[in-house]
TORLUMGU-630840 format. One record per residue (C-alpha): x, z, y. Coordinates in steps of 0.25 Angstrom, whole numbers, padded with zeros to 4 digits, always signed. Each point is the difference from the previous one (the first is absolute). Example, Ala and Ser with C-alpha at 12.3 -4.5 7.8 and 13.67 -1.06 7.14 Angstrom:
REM residues 2
+0049+0031-0018;+0006-0002+0014;
END
This chain:
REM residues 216
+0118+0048-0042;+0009-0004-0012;+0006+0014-0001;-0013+0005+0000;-0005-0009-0011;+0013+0003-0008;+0000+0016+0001;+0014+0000-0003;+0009+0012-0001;+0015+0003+0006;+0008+0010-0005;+0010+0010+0006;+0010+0005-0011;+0011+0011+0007;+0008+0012-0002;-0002+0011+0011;+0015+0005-0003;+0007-0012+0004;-0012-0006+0009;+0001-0013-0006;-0011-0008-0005;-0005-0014-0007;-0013-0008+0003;-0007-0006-0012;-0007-0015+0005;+0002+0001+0015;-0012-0008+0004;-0009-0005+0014;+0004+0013+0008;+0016+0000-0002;+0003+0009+0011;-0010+0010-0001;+0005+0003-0015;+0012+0002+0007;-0004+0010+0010;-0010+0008-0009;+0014+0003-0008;+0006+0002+0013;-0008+0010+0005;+0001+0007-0015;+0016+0001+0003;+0004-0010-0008;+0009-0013+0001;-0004-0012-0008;+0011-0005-0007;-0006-0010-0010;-0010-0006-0005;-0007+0000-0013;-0008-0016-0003;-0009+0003-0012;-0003-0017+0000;+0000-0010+0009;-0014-0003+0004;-0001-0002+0015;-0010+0011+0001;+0013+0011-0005;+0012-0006+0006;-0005-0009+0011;-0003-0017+0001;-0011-0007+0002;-0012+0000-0008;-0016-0003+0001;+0006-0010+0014;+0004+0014+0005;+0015+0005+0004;+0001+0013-0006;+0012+0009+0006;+0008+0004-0010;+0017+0004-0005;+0004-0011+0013;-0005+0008+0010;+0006+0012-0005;+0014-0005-0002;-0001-0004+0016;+0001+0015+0002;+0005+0005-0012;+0011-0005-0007;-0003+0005-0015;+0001-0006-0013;-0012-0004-0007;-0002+0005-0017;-0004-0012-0007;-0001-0003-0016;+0009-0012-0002;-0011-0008-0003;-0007+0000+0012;+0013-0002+0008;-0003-0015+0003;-0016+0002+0001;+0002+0011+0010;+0010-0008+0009;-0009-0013+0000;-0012+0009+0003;+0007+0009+0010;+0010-0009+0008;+0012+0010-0004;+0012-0003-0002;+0005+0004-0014;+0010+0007+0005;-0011+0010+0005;-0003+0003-0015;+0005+0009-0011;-0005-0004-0013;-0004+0010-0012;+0000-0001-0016;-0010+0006-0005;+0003+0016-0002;+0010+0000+0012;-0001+0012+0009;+0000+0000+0016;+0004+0014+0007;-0007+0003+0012;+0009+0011+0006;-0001+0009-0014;-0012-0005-0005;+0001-0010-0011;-0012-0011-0001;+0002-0009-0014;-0006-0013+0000;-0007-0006-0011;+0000-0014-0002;-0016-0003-0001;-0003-0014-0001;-0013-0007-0002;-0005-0003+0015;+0013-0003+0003;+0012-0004-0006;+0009+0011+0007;-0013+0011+0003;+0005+0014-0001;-0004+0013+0001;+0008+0013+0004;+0000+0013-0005;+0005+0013+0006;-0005+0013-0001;-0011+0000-0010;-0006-0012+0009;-0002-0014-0005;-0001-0010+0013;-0005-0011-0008;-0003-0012+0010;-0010-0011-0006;+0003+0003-0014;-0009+0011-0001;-0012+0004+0008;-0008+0014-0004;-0011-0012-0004;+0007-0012-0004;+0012-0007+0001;+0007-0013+0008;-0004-0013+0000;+0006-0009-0010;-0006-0012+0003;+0011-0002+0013;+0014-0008+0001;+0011+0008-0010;-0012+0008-0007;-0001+0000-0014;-0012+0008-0008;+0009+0003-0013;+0012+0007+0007;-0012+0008+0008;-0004+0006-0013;+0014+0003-0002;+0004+0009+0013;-0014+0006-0001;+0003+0006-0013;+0014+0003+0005;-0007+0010+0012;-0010+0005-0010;+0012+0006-0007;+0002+0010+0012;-0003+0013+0001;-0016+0004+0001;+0002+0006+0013;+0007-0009+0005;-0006-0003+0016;-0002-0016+0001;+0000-0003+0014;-0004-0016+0001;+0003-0011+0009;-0016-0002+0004;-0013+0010+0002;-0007-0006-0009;-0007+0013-0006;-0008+0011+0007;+0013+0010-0003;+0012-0006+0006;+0008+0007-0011;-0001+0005-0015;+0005+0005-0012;+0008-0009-0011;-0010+0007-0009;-0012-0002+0007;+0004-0016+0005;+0004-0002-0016;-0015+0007-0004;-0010-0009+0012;+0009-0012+0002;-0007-0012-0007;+0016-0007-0002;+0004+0011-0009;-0013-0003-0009;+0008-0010-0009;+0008+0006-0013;+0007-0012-0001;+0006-0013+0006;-0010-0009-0008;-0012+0011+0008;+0007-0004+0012;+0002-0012+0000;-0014-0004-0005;-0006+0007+0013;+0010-0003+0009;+0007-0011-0004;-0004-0014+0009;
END
C-alpha cells in the first residue's frame, strides 16, 4: 500500500558492451530490480542513491519497513554512489555501514562500464539530494517532478538552496529527458523544455519570487 501511495520510480542505468549496470534508489522490491537487469544480461555492479528518504534507499517510514540498499548488499556486494553530504543521513536511515559508501562532490563522474553518469549536487530536499545525468537524461529524484518539486518542509530541507539547484537544472539542454524519482504527472517523462514552460516551480524570475511563494 505504501509503494502504491508513493508511485516511486527505480532506475536501471547500464551499458550493453560490458553488461554492467547501476540502480538509481533500489526500493520495496530489491530483488526484483535485480532480476529484471538480470534477465536484460546485465550484472548490477553499483548503486546510484539520489537521497536518503526511506522510500529511495530503504528504512522505515509511515510505521512501515520499506526494503531498501540492505537487502541488496545481502546478495550483492556493490558500493552504494552517495553525495558526501548525505553520507551520514543515508547510514542512520539505512543501517549500512559506511564503509558500503562512496561519496561524490558535486560534478564527479561515475563509469558504468563506458558510460559515464555526472552527478550534480542538488540540494534543497536534502542536504546531499542529487541528480544524474547521462545521455541526454536527467534522473532527477525529488528535486524536480514534470509538476513540481520536493518537499522542503522535512529534516535537512531548506527552501532557498531549492531555488538554487532548480535554476542550476533549468540550465540544461531543452531536450534534455527528465526521468523523476515519483509519478506524480500523467506522463511519467518530459522535456527540460516542456517541465521548464508547465512546471509551476519555475514560475519565479528571482530568489525574492521564490521565496515569497515558497518560502515557510
Amino acid at each position: 500500500m505504501v509503494a502504491r501511495q508513493m508511485v516511486n520510480f527505480a532506475y536501471l542505468i547500464g551499458d550493453k558492451s560490458t553488461g554492467e549496470c547501476v540502480i538509481v534508489d533500489p526500493a520495496y522490491a530489491v530483488q526484483e530490480i535485480v532480476s529484471i537487469a538480470e534477465s536484460d544480461g546485465m550484472k548490477v555492479t553499483g548503486v546510484l542513491a539520489s537521497h536518503y528518504h526511506a522510500d529511495h534507499v530503504g528504512g522505515s517510514m509511515m510505521g512501515h519497513t520499506i526494503e531498501g540498499v540492505a537487502a541488496l548488499l545481502e546478495t550483492h556486494h556493490v558500493p552504494i554512489h552517495v553525495n558526501v553530504h548525505e553520507a551520514p543521513w543515508v547510514t542512520r536511515t539505512t543501517g549500512i555501514s559506511e564503509s558500503d559508501l562512496v561519496v561524490h562532490e558535486a560534478g564527479d563522474v561515475i563509469m558504468v562500464g563506458n558510460l559515464p553518469i555526472t552527478c550534480i549536487h542538488t540540494p534543497g530536499h536534502t542536504p546531499g539530494s542529487q541528480c544524474f545525468l547521462t545521455a541526454g537524461c536527467l534522473v532527477s529524484g525529488d528535486t524536480l517532478f514534470l509538476e513540481g518539486c520536493g518537499r522542503t518542509d522535512l529534516p535537512g530541507s531548506d527552501v532557498g538552496q531549492m531555488y538554487e539547484s532548480l535554476t542550476t537544472l533549468a540550465s540544461l539542454p531543452d531536450d534534455t529527458i527528465v526521468l523523476p524519482g515519483h509519478r506524480y504527472s500523467e506522463a511519467p517523462a518530459g522535456r527540460m523544455a516542456e517541465v521548464k514552460e508547465y512546471n509551476y516551480v519555475f514560475k519565479p524570475r528571482s530568489r525574492e519570487q521564490w521565496m515569497m511563494m515558497f518560502g515557510h
